[in-house]
C-alpha positions in Angstrom: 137.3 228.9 60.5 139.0 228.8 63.7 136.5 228.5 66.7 136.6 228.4 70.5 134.6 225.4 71.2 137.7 223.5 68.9 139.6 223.9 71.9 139.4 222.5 75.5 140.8 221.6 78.8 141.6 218.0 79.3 140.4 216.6 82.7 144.1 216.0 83.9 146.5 218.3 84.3 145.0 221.4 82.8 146.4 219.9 79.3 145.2 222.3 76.3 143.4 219.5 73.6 142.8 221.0 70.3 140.3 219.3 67.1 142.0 217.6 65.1 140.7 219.2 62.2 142.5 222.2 62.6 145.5 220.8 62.4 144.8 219.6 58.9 145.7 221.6 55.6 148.8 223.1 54.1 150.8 225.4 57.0 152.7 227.1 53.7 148.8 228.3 52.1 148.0 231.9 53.5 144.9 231.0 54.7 146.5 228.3 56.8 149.0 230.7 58.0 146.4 233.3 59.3 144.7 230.6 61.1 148.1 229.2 62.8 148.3 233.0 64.0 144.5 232.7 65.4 144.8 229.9 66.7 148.0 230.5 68.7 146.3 234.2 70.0 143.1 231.8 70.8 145.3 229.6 72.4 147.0 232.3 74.7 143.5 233.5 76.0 142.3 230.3 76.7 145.6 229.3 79.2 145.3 232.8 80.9 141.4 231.9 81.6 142.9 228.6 82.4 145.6 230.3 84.9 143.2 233.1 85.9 140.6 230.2 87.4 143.1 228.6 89.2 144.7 232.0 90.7 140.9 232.6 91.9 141.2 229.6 93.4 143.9 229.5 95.0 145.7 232.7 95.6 143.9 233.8 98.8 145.8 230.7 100.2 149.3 231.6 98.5 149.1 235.5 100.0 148.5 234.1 103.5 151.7 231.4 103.1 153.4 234.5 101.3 152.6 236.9 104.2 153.8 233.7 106.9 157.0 232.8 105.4 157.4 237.2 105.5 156.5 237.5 109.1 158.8 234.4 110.1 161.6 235.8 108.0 161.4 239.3 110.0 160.9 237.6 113.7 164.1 236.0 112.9 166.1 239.6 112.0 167.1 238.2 108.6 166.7 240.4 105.3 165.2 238.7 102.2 168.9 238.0 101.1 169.9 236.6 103.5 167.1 233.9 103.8 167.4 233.5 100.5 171.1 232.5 101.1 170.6 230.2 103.7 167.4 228.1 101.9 169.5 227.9 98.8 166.6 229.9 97.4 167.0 233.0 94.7 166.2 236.2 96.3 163.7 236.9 93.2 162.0 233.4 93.6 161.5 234.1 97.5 159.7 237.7 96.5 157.8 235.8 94.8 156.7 233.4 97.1 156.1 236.5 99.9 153.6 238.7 97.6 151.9 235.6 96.8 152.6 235.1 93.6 154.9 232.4 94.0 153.8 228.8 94.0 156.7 226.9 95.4 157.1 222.8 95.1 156.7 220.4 97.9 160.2 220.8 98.2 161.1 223.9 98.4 158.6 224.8 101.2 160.4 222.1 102.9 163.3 223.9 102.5 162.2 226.9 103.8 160.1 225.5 106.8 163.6 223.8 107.9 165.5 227.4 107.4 162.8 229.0 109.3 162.3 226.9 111.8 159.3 225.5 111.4 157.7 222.3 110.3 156.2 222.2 106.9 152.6 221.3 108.7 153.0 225.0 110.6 153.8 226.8 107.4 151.5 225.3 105.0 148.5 225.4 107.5 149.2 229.4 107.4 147.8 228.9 103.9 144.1 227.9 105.7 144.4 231.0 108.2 141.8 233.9 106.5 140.3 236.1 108.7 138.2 237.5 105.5 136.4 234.3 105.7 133.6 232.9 108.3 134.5 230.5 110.3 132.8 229.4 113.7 134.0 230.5 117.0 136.8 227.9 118.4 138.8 228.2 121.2 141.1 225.6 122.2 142.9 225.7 125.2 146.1 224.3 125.7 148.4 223.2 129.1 150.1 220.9 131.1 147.3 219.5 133.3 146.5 221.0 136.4 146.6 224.3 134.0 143.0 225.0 134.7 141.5 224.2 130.8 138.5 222.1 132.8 137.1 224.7 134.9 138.2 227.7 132.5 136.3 225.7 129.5 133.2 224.8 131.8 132.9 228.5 132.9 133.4 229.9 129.3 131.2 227.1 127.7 127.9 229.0 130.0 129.0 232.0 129.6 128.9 231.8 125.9 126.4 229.0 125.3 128.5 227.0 123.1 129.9 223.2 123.9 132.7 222.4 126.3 134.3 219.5 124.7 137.6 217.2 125.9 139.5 216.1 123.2 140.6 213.3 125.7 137.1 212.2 126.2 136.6 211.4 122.4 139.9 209.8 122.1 138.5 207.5 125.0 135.3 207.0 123.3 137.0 206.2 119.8 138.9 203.2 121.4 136.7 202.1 123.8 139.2 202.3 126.5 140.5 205.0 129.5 143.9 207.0 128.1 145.9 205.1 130.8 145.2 201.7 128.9 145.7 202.9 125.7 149.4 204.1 126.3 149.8 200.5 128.1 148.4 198.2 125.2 149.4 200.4 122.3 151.9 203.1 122.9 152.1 206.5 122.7 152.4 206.7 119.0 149.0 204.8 118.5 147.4 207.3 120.8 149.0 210.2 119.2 147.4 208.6 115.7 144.0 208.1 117.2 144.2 211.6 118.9 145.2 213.3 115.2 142.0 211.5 113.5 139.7 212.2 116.0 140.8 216.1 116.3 140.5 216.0 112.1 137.2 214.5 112.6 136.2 217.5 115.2 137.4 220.2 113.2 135.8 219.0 109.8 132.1 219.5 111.4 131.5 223.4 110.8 130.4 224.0 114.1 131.5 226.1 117.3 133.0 225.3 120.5 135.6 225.4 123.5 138.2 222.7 123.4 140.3 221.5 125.9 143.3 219.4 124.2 145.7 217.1 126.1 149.1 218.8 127.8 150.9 216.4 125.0 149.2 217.3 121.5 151.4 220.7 120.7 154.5 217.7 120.9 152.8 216.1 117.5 153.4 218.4 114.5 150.8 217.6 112.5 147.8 217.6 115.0 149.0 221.2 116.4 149.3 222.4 112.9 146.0 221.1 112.3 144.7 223.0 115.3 146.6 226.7 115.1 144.7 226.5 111.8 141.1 225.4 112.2 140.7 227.7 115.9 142.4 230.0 117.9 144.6 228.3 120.7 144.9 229.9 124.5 148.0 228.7 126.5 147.0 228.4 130.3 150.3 229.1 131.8 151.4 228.2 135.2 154.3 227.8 137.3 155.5 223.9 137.7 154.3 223.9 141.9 150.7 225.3 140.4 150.5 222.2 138.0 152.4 219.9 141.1 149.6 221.0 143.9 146.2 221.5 141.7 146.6 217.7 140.4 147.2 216.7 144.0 144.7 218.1 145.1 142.4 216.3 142.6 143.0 213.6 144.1 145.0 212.1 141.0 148.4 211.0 142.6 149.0 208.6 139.5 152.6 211.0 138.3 153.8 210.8 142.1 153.5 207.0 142.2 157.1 205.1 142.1 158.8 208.2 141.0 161.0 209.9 143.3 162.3 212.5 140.6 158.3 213.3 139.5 159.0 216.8 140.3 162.0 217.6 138.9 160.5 215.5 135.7 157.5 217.9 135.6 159.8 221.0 135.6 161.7 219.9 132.9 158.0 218.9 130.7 157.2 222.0 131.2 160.6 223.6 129.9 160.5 221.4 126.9 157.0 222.4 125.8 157.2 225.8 126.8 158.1 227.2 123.4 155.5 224.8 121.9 152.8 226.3 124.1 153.9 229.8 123.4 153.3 229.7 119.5 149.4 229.9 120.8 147.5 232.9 119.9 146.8 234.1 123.5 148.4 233.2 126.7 146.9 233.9 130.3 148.5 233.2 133.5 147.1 231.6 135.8 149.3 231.1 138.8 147.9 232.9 142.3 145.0 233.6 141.0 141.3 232.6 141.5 139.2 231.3 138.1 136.8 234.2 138.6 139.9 236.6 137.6 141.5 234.0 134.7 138.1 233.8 132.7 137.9 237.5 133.0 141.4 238.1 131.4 140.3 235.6 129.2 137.4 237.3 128.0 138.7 240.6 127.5 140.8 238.8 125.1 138.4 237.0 122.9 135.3 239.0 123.4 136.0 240.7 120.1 135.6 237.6 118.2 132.7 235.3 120.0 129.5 235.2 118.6 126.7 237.8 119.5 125.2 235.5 121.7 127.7 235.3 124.0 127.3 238.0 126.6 129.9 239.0 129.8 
C-alpha cells in the first residue's frame, strides 16, 4: 500500500525522493497500476504543499517587487507592452512578474532594472519594503554637507528619545583613522567598502534611530539600496551658496583650500547627485530658513510613523 511517509523532500533543491520499494513489482499487474495512479495523485499533493510553503514564504516579497517594477513602469508613461518590448520580455511573463506571481531569474531582473532605469540593488531591495510588517523607526537623513543633518538629527534625536548616530563617525571608528586619512592611504573605493559594511552592520541590529549618512553614500548603489530599504531617507535640500556659507562658517575651509574653481565644483556635485537625493522618501528645504522651522516641516511629515513616545 501506497503511503505518504514513502515520500519526501530531499534537503537540496526541493527534489521529490520516493522508497524504493514502491517502485518494485510488475507496472502491467492491476494492482501495480492502481498504485502508479496513487502514487502520481500522492505525488501531485505533495509538490503543491511543496510549492505552497515556499509561496508562504516568499510571496509577500514577490507582490512588493511585482507592485515596484508596476509603479516604475507607469512613472515612465510606458504600457505593459511596450516594456515588455523594450526588456525583450513577453508581455504575459511581465504580468506575471507585476501581480506577484512571477518569479523572474537573476537575469531577467537585470534586464528589467536596466530598461527601467534602475539598478538591480534598487529593484530587488523593493522586495524587503512591507509596511504590513514591524520594523523600528529609522530615519536617515541625506545631503551634501552643510545641509543641516547635524543639527536637524540632534534636535529630532530629543525630541523623540531615540539615538542620533553619524554614519561617518563609525566608519572612523571601524578603521581607526579620521575620513580625510582614509581617502589618502586607501582611496575612495576602500572607504566606500568599509562605509557599505558598517551601514549593513547598523541596519542588521533591530533597533531605532536617526541617521545622518555622508553627502557621498546615495553615489554607491548597493549601500543606498541597502538604506531606501531598511529606513525611510529625508533629503535636506539646499541651494549650492547655503551648503558654500554654512561650512564656512564652521570653520571647515578644507574644500576652499588650493582650489580656485571649489564653487563652481560644488554646484556641479550638487547637480550630479540631485536625482540621487531625490529618490528619498521625503524632502525638506532648508534654504532661508531657521532649524526651529526645518524640524517642524519635518515632523509634520514623519509624526505619523515615530513611536508613541515621541511627543511634539
Amino acid at each position: 500500500m501506497l503511503r505518504s511517509k514513502d515520500l519526501r523532500f530531499g534537503e537540496k533543491g526541493g527534489s521529490l525522493l520516493v522508497s524504493s520499494k514502491i517502485l518494485r513489482g510488475n507496472p502491467s499487474n492491476p494492482k501495480r497500476k492502481m498504485q502508479n495512479i496513487a502514487f502520481e495523485g500522492l505525488c501531485g499533493c505533495a509538490i503543491f504543499h511543496f510549492m505552497a510553503q515556499n509561496l508562504h514564504k516568499h510571496g509577500r516579497r514577490l507582490m512588493h517587487l511585482g507592485k515596484e517594477v508596476r509603479a516604475l513602469r507607469k512613472d515612465r508613461g510606458w504600457t505593459r507592452r511596450e516594456l515588455a518590448e523594450r526588456s525583450g520580455l513577453s508581455v504575459r511573463y511581465l504580468a506575471d512578474i507585476e501581480s506577484g506571481l512571477g518569479n523572474p531569474s537573476l537575469i531577467r531582473l537585470w534586464d528589467l532594472a536596466e530598461t527601467l532605469g534602475v539598478t538591480l540593488e534598487e529593484l530587488v531591495s523593493a522586495a524587503n519594503r512591507d509596511p504590513t510588517l514591524h520594523h523600528p523607526f529609522r530615519l536617515a537623513l541625506l545631503g551634501l554637507r552643510g545641509a543641516g543633518k547635524t543639527s536637524l538629527g540632534t534636535r529630532l534625536s530629543r525630541r523623540l528619545g531615540l539615538p542620533f548616530i553619524e554614519l561617518d563617525t563609525l566608519v572612523e571608528e571601524e578603521a581607526g583613522m579620521p575620513l580625510p586619512e582614509i581617502f589618502e592611504l586607501q582611496g575612495e573605493a576602500a572607504y566606500r567598502i568599509l562605509e557599505r559594511r558598517v551601514l549593513s552592520r547598523l541596519l542588521n541590529k533591530n533597533r531605532p534611530f536617526i541617521l545622518a549618512v555622508g553627502g557621498g553614500l546615495v553615489a554607491d548603489p548597493q549601500s543606498y539600496a541597502l538604506l531606501r530599504a531598511q529606513t525611510r531617507t529625508l533629503w535636506l535640500k539646499a541651494r549650492p551658496i547655503d551648503h558654500w556659507e554654512r561650512v564656512r562658517a564652521q570653520g571647515d575651509l578644507r574644500p576652499m583650500q588650493g582650489r580656485d574653481q571649489a564653487y563652481q565644483d560644488l554646484v556641479s556635485l550638487l547637480e550630479r547627485r540631485e536625482p540621487l537625493y531625490q529618490k528619498a522618501d521625503l524632502s525638506v528645504d532648508t534654504s532661508e530658513k531657521p532649524i526651529e522651522a526645518v524640524e517642524g516641516e519635518v515632523w509634520e511629515q514623519i509624526q505619523g510613523d515615530v513611536p508613541k513616545g515621541g511627543q511634539p
